[in-house]
N, C-alpha and C positions, 0 to 999 in steps of 0.2 A: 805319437801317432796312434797309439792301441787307442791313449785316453777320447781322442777323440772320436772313435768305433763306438767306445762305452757310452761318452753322452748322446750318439746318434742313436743308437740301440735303446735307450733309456727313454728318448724322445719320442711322444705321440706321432702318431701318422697326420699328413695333412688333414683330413677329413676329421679327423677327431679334435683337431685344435676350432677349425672352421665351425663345427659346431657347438663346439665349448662355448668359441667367440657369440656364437648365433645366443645363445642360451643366457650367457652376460648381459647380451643386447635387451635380449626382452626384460628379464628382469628387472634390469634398469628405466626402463619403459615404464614397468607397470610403478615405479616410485615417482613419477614425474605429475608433477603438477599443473593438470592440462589449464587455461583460462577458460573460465566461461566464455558463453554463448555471447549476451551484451557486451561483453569487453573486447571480443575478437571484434567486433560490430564498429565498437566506436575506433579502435586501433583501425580498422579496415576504412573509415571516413576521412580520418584524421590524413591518414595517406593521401588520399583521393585529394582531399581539400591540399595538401603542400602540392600534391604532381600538379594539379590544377592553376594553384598560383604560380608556378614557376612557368609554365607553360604560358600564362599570359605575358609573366615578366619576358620569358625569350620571344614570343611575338611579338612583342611591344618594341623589342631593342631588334630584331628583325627586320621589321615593320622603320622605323628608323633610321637606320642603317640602309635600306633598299631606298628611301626617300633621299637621302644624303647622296647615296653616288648618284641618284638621277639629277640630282640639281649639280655636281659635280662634273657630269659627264655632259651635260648642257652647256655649263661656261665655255670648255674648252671646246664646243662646235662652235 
């Protein structure tokens, strides 16, 4: 029981850990290898063009699917 008084006693305050953590953080930040400008650019298209194409594939099979029960729901009138 004492021992464990001594590592609470030994222990920083919250406030002092929080910004230890804060100060690792940046640190760490300024070692990071941000991408260029062009490369965000063409990553940022590449995106667009997949949402893009997937977006047609799901209205395409939407689109489909909506056709199919109407001619399904016809027979059975």
């Amino acid at each position: 029981m004492a021992n464990q008084k001594n590592q609470d006693a030994n222990k920083p305050n919250r406030l002092a850990r929080m910004g230890k953590r804060l100060k690792e953080t940046f640190s760490e930040l300024k070692r990071v290898t941000w991408p260029t400008f062009p490369k965000v650019v063409k990553g940022t298209c590449v995106v667009l063009v997949v949402v893009l194409a997937f977006l047609v594939v799901v209205t395409g099979i939407n689109y489909g699917l909506n056709e199919l029960l109407k001619v399904i729901t016809n027979i059975g009138a």
